[in-house]
Each structure stands twice: as structure tokens, then as C-alpha cells.
C-alpha positions as CSV (number, residue, x, y, z in Angstrom):
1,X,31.1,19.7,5.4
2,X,27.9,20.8,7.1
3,X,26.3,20.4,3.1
4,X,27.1,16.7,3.6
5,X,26.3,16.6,6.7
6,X,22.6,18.0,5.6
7,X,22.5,15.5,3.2
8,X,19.6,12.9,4.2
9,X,19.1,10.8,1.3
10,X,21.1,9.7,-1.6
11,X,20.4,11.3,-4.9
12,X,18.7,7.4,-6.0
13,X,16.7,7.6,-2.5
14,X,15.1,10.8,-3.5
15,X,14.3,9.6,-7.0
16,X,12.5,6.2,-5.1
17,X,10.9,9.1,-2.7
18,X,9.3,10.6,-6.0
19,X,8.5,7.5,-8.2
20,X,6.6,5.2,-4.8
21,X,4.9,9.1,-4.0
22,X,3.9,9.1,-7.5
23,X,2.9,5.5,-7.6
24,X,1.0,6.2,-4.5
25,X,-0.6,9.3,-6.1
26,X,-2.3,7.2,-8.8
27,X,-3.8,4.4,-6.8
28,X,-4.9,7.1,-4.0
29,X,-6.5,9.0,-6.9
30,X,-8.5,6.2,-8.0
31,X,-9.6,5.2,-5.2
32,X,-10.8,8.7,-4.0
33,X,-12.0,10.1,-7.6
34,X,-15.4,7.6,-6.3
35,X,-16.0,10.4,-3.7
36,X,-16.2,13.4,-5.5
37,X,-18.0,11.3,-8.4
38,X,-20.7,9.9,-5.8
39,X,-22.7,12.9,-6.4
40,X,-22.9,12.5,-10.2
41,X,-23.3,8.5,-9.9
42,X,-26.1,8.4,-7.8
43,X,-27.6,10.4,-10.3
44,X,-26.5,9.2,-13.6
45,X,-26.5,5.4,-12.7
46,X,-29.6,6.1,-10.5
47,X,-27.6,4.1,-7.1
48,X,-28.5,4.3,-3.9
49,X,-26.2,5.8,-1.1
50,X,-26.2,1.6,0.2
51,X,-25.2,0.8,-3.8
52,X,-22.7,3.3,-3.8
53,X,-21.0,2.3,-0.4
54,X,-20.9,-1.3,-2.0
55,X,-18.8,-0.4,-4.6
56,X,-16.7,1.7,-2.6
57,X,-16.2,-2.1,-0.5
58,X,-15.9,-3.9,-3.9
59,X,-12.6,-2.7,-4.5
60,X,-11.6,-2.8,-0.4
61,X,-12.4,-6.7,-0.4
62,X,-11.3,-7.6,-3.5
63,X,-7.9,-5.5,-2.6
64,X,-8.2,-7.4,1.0
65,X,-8.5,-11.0,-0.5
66,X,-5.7,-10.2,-3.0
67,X,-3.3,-9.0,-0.2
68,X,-3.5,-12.2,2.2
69,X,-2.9,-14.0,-1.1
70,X,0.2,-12.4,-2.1
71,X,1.4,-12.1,1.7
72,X,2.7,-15.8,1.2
73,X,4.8,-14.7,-1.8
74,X,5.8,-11.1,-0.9
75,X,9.0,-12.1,-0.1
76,X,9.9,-15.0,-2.3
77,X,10.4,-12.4,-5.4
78,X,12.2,-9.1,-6.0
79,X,9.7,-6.0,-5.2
80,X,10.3,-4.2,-8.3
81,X,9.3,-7.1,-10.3
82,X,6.3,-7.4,-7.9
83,X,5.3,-4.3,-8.2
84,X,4.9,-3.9,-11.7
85,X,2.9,-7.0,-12.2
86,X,0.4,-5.3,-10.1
87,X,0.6,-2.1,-11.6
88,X,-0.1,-3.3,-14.8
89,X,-3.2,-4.8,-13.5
90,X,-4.1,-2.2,-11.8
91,X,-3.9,0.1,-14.8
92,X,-6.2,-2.5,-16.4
93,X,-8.9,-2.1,-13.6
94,X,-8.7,1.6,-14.5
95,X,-9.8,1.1,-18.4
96,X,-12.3,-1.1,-16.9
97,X,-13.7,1.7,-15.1
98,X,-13.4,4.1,-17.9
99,X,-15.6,1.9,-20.3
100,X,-17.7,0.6,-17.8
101,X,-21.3,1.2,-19.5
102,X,-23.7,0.4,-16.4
103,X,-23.8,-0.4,-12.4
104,X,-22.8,-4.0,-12.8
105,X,-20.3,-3.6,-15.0
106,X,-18.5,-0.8,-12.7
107,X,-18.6,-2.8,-9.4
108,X,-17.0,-5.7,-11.3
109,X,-14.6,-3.2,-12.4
110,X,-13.7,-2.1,-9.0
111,X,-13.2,-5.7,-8.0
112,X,-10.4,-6.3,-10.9
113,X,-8.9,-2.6,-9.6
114,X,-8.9,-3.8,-5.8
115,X,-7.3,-7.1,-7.3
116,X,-4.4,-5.5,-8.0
117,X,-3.8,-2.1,-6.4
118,X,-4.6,-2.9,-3.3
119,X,-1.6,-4.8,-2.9
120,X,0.6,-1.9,-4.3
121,X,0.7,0.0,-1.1
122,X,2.0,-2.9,0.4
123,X,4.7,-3.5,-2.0
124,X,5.8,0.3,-1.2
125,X,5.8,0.5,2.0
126,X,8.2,-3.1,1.8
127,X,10.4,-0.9,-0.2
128,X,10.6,2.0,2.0
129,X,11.4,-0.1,5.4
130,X,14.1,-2.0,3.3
131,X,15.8,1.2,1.7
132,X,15.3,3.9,4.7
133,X,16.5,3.7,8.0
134,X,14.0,3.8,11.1
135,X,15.2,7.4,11.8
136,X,14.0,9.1,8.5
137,X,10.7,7.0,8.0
138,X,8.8,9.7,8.8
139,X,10.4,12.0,6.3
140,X,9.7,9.4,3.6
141,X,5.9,9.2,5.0
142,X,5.8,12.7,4.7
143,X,6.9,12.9,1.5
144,X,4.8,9.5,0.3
145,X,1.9,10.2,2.1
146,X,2.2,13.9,0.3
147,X,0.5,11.5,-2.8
148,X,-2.6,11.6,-1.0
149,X,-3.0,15.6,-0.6
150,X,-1.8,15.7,-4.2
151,X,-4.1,13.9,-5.5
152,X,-7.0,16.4,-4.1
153,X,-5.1,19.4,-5.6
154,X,-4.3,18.3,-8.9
155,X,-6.1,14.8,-9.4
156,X,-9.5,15.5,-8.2
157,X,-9.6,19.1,-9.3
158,X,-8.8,18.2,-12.8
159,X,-10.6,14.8,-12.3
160,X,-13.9,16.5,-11.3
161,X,-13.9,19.0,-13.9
162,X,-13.5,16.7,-16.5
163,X,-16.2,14.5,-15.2
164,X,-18.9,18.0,-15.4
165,X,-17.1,18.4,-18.9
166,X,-16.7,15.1,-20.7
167,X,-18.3,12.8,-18.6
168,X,-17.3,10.4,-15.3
169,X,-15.4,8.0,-17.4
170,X,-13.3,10.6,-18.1
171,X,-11.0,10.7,-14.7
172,X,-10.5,7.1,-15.3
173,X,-8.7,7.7,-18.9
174,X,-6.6,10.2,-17.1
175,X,-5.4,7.8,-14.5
176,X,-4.8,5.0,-16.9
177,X,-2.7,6.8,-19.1
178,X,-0.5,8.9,-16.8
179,X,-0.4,5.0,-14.7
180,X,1.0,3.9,-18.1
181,X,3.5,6.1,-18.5
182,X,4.8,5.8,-15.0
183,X,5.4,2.0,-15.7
184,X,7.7,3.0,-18.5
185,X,9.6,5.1,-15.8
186,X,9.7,1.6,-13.6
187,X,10.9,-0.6,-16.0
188,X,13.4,1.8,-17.2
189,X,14.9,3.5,-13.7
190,X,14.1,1.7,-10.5
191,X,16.8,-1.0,-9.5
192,X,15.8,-4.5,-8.3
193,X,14.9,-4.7,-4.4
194,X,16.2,-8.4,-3.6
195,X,18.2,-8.0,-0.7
196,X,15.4,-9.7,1.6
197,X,15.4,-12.7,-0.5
198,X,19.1,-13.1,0.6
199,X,17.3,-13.5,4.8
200,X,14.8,-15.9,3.7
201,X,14.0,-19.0,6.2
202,X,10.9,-19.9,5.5
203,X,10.1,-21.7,2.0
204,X,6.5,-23.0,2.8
205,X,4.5,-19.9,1.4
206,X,1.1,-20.6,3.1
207,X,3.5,-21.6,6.7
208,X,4.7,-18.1,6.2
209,X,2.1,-16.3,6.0
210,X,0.3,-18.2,8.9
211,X,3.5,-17.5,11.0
212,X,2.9,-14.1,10.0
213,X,-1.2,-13.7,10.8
214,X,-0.5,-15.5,14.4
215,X,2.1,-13.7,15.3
216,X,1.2,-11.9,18.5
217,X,3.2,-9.1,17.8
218,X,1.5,-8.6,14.3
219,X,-1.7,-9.7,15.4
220,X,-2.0,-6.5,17.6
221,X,-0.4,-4.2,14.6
222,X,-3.1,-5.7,12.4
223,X,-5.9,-4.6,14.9
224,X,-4.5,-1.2,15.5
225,X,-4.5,-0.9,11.1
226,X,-8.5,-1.7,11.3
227,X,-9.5,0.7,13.7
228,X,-6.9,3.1,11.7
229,X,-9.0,2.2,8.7
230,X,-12.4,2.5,9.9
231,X,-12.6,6.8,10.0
232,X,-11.0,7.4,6.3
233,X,-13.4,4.3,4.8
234,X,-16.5,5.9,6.8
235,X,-16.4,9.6,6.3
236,X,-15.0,9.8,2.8
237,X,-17.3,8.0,0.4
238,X,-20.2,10.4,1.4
239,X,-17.6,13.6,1.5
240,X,-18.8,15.1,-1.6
241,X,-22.5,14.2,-1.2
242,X,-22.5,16.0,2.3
243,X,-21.0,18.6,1.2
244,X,-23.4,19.3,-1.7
245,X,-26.9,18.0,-0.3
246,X,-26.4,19.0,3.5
247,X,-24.0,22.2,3.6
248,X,-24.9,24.3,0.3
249,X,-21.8,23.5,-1.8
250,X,-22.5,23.5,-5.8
251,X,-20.8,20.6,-7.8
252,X,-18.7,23.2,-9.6
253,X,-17.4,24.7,-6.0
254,X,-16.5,21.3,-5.1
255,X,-13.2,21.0,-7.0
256,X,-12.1,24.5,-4.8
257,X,-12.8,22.9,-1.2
258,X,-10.9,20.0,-2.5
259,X,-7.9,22.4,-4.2
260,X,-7.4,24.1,-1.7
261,X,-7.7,21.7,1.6
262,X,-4.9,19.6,-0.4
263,X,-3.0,22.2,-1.2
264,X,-2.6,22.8,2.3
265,X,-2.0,19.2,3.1
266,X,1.0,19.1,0.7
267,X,2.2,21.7,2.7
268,X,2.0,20.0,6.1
269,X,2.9,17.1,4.8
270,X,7.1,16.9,5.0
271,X,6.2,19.3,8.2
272,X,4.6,16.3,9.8
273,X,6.7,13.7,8.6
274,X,9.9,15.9,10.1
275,X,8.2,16.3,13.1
276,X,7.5,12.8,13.8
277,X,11.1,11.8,13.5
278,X,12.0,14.8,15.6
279,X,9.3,15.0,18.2
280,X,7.8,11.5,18.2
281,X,5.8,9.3,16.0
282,X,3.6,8.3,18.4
283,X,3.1,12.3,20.2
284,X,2.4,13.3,16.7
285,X,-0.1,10.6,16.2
286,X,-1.9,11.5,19.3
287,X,-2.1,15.4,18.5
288,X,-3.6,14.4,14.8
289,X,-6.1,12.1,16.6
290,X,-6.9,14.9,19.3
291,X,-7.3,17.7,16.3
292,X,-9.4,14.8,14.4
293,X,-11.8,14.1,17.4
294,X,-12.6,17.6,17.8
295,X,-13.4,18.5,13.9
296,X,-15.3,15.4,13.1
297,X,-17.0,16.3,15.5
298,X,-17.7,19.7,14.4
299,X,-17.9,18.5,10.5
300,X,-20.6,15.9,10.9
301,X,-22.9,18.4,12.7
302,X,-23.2,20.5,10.0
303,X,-25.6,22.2,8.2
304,X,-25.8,25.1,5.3
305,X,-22.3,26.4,5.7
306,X,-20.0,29.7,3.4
307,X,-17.9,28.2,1.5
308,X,-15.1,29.9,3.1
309,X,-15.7,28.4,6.3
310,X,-16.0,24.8,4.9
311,X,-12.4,25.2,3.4
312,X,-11.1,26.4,6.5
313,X,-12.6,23.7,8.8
314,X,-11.6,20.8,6.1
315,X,-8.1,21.8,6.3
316,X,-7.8,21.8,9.5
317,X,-9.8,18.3,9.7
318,X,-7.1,16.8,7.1
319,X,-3.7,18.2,8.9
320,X,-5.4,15.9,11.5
321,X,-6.0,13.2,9.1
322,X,-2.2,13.4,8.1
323,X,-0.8,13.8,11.3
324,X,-2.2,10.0,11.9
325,X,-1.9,8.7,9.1
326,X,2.3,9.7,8.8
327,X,3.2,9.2,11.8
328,X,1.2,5.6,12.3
329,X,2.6,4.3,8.8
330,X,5.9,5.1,9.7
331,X,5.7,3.4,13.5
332,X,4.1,0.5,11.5
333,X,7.5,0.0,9.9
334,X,8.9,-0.5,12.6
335,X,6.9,-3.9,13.7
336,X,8.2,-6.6,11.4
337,X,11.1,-8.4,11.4
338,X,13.4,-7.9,7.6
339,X,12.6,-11.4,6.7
340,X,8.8,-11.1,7.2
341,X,8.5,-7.6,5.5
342,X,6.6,-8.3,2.5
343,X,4.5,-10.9,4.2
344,X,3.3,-8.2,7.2
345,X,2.8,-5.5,4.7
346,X,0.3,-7.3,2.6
347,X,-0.9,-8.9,5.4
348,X,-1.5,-5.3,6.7
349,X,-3.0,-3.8,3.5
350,X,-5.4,-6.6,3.3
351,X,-6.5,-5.9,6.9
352,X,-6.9,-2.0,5.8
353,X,-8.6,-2.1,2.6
354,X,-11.4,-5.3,4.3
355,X,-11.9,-3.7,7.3
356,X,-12.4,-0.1,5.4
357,X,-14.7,-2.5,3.2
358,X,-16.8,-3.4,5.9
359,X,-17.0,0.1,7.3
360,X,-18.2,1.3,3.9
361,X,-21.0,-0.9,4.0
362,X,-21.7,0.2,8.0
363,X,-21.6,3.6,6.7
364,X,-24.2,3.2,3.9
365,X,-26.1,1.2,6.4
366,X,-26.1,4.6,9.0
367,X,-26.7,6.8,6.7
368,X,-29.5,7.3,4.2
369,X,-30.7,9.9,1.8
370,X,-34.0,12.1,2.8
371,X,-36.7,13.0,0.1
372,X,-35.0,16.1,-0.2
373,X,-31.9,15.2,-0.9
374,X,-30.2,15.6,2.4
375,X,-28.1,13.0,4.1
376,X,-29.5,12.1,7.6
377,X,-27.4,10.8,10.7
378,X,-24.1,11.6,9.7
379,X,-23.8,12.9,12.5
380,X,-24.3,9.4,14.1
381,X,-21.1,8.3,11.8
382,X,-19.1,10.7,13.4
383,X,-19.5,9.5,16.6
384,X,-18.4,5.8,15.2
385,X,-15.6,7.7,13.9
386,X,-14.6,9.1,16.9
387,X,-15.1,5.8,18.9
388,X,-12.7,4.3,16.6
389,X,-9.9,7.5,16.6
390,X,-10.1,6.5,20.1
391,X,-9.3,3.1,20.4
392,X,-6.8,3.4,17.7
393,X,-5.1,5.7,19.9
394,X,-5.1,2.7,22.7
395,X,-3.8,0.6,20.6
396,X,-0.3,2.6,18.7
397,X,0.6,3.4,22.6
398,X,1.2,-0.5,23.0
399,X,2.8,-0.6,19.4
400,X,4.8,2.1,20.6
401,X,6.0,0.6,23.4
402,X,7.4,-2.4,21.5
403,X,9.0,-0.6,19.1
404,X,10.8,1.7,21.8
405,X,11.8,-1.7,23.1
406,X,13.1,-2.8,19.8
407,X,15.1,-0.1,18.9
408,X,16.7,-0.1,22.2
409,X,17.7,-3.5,22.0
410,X,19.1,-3.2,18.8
411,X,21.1,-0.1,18.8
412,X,25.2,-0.7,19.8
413,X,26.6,-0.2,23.3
């Protein structure tokens, strides 16, 4: 009795759990493998911090573009079938990147990548709302979001020391072929999600996703999602470059700051997500933002620092990071109705990765590289950052309000 009664998810929800964390793992890694690599880029490539932040925003727009043109269709189709055309081109963009011989030919690499996973997340998180009920969304977050700390313990780690060994092509092969492998899994396992084609009203593509962009509503979950995006995109491309030209950290120390801080992230992670069910998801947003403010803060201040000390204050600056990024992802569930699911998600994505483009580029703009080496005004960027943590905060009470409203109006008397 009380083992089915502790019984949350289905043995076929757990195995979804693992195989959209797993998805999310690859395309997080991807993304974030840049940051570590800025350091050896900038050097090998000879880019500037400005170059680099543009194609950190390469693959933001292009992912951007590509999910307002997908929102359209993101419900017309069954997601498993969506979601492997995407990961197959995404897994493309990743070759791309691992033959790319030169500066141009990596930015237009980063474009195809964006293309195609940047609209993957979407697809996911369409998934999760239409398999997982509203009260253990922020388990599944926990669990999903895990993907992100995972990739810092094992993916960047590994990725980073087979960069100094073989190369920064190298990471890219890795991703690509455990990506490929994963797709077998897909194809194999995962049963069609077409339930939402079964609600459809709306046939006009472009009308739906008009009806989607102008919905009030949406509107204001789409502004909360840029300010949301605008710390992560700022702060993290120049992470590794910081931490090596401003606080003392050597290249081969760097894959321990980020072992470790993601260790403790993984941790944390179904912590959170639990917590956000059970406490809150907006009270747990609010306490990540509040721990966020205070070590960006700290962070972007700076200067030669023990390495000891950087670990400790980088995991306590991500269990900040997760805190609002669980707990807002699952509330951002909540928002759209099931027929417009696919359409809001992409819509949602796109608004992520172009904002996060555009603050890339702000970034690079803010910050500049001395004679010496050292990064200058980062400090500035964490003030931006924190302006933004701030509004963003503002924003997911009024979010939260409407989905307290719409969960009381739909529960039974």
C-alpha cells in the first residue's frame, strides 16, 4: 500500500524523465562546451572577446528564428516525430563544428546547430506538460534540468580535457556521436505523443501562431522568459575567460571548478525540483534569485582568488541559478492552454535563445580584454545582471498569480 502510494511516476514516465534529461544534456553541452573553449579560441582562432560573443548569438538567433518558425507547426505533428527531425539536424550542426577549419566556417556552423537545437528544448518541455501533471512538474524540472549540472560534471570535464589533449574539435566528435546513439534509443523506445493533435482548432499555421505571440497572457510569459534569459546568456560565455585571466585559475584547474560546482548542482537538483512542488514554485524562484543577486554580486568583483574559494562561491552561485531556472520552467508550464502547447513553447524558446543572442552581443560590447590579458568591467555586467534577476522577479509574481487563478478554476468542487 504505502509503496504504491510512493509511487510518483510510471515505470514509462521515468524512462521519458531519463531520455528528454539526456536529450537535454547533449544540446546543453553544446551549447556551454563554447565557454570553457572561449579561452583556447580566442587564442587558436586569434577572436576577439566581441567575435567570440557573436558566435555565442549565432547559434541564439539562428535557434530564435527557427523556433517562431516551427511554433506554427508544433502542434500539427506528433512530438516524437518532431523531435527527431531536429535532432538529427542538430547532430549535423555538431560535425559541422567538429570539422570546422577556420572562424567563418565555425559561426556558420553554429547557425546550422541553433537551426535545429534550439527548437529541441521546446519540443521537451511540450512533452513534459502533456505527460506530467501540474503537481509533479517541478520533480520532472528537477530531474531535466539535472542535464544542465551534468553536463559540467561529466561533459565539460571530459570535453575540456580532450580539447588540451587532442584538440577543440574534439568535444564536438564526442557530442555527435553519443547524440547519435541516443537517436537510435528514440526511434527504438519512445511512444508517439499525439494526443494534442486530437484538441486541435486551429488549421491556419501562421493564424496560430499569431494567436499565440498576441496573446496577452503569453505575451507577458514571453517577457518574463527574456529577462530570465538575459543573466545565463551574459555571464556565461566569458565564465572560463574570467576565471583564467582575472582570478588566477590555470586552463588545466578549470575542468575541477566546473566538476565539482556541477557535481553539486546534480545534487540540488531533484532537492529543488521537490521543493518547488512542495513549498512553492514561485517562493523558490524568489530565494534562487535573492541567493543569485547577492553572489553575482560578489563573483563579478573579483580578483586573484584560491581555488578553493572559487569552487565554493560558484556552487553556491549555481544552486541559485537552479533554483530559478526549476522552479520558473516548471510555472512556465503552467501558462498555455493544451491545444497551444507546442506553439507557446517554441514561441518561448525562440524568445530565450534571441533575447540571450542579443545579450551576448551587449556583453561583448561591456566587456573588453586589457593588454594584459585581464577582462575589464565585468563587474559592470553584473550589475545588468542583477537589474534583470530583478525585474524577472516582477514579472513570475504576475505569472504566478494567473496560474494560482487557473488552477483554482480548474480543480473539482
Amino acid at each position: 500500500m504505502s509503496q504504491s502510494k510512493e509511487r510518483i511516476f510510471t515505470r514509462y514516465q521515468v524512462f521519458v524523465i531519463i531520455i528528454l534529461s539526456m536529450l537535454q544534456f547533449t544540446v546543453i553541452l553544446d551549447f556551454m562546451v563554447l565557454s570553457p573553449l572561449g579561452a583556447i579560441l580566442m587564442d587558436t582562432l586569434h577572436v576577439t572577446p566581441s567575435q567570440f560573443g557573436l558566435v555565442v548569438s549565432a547559434y541564439a538567433f539562428s535557434a530564435g528564428a527557427a523556433g517562431l518558425l516551427t511554433a506554427g507547426f508544433a502542434d500539427k505533428f506528433d512530438r516524437k516525430k518532431l523531435l527527431l527531425f531536429f535532432y538529427a539536424g542538430f547532430i549535423l550542426g555538431t560535425v559541422l563544428c567538429a570539422i570546422a577549419p577556420s572562424y567563418p566556417f565555425l559561426l556558420g556552423a553554429r547557425i546550422v546547430t541553433g537551426i535545429f537545437g534550439g527548437v529541441i528544448g521546446s519540443v521537451s518541455f511540450a512533452i513534459i506538460t502533456d505527460l506530467f501533471k501540474m503537481e509533479v512538474r517541478g520533480r520532472v524540472m528537477g530531474f531535466v534540468q539535472m542535464s544542465f549540472a551534468a553536463s559540467q560534471v561529466l561533459g565539460l570535464p571530459i570535453g575540456l580535457m580532450l580539447a588540451n589533449q587532442f584538440g577543440w574539435h574534439s568535444p564536438f566528435w564526442m557530442i555527435a556521436g553519443g547524440g547519435l546513439l541516443l537517436g537510435f534509443v528514440i526511434v527504438a523506445k519512445f511512444r508517439p505523443v499525439d494526443h494534442h493533435l486530437k484538441l486541435k482548432t486551429e488549421q491556419n499555421a501562421f493564424r496560430h501562431l499569431w494567436s499565440t505571440i498576441t496573446r496577452p497572457d503569453y505575451a507577458k510569459a514571453f517577457l518574463a522568459t527574456t529577462l530570465l534569459a538575459t543573466g545565463g546568456f551574459m555571464l556565461m560565455p566569458f565564465g572560463s575567460a574570467f576565471s583564467i585571466n582575472n582570478l588566477g585559475i590555470t586552463l588545466k584547474q578549470l575542468p575541477l571548478v566546473y566538476l565539482i560546482t556541477g557535481a553539486f548542482s546534480i545534487l540540488f537538483g531533484p532537492i529543488i525540483g521537490k521543493m518547488s512542488d512542495k513549498v512553492g514554485k514561485f517562493n523558490i524562484f524568489c530565494a534562487g534569485t535573492f541567493l543569485g543577486i547577492v553572489m553575482v554580486a560578489i563573483y563579478t568583483r573579483m580578483s586573484i582568488t584560491p581555488l578553493w574559494e572559487l569552487i565554493t562561491l560558484n556552487v553556491i552561485l549555481f544552486i541559485g541559478i537552479s533554483s530559478r531556472m526549476i522552479a520558473s520552467s516548471a510555472l512556465l508550464t503552467a501558462i498555455p492552454d493544451a491545444k497551444d502547447r507546442g506553439a507557446f513553447m517554441s514561441v518561448n524558446s525562440s524568445t530565450q535563445q534571441i533575447s540571450g543572442g542579443i545579450a551576448s552581443i551587449i556583453a561583448g560590447l561591456i566587456v573588453y580584454q586589457a593588454a594584459s590579458g585581464k577582462l575589464e568591467r565585468y563587474d559592470t555586467l553584473g550589475y545588468v545582471v542583477i537589474c534583470s534577476m530583478l525585474a524577472a522577479m516582477v514579472m513570475m509574481y504576475f505569472l504566478n498569480r494567473r496560474v494560482q487563478r487557473k488552477l483554482h478554476a480548474t480543480k473539482p468542487v
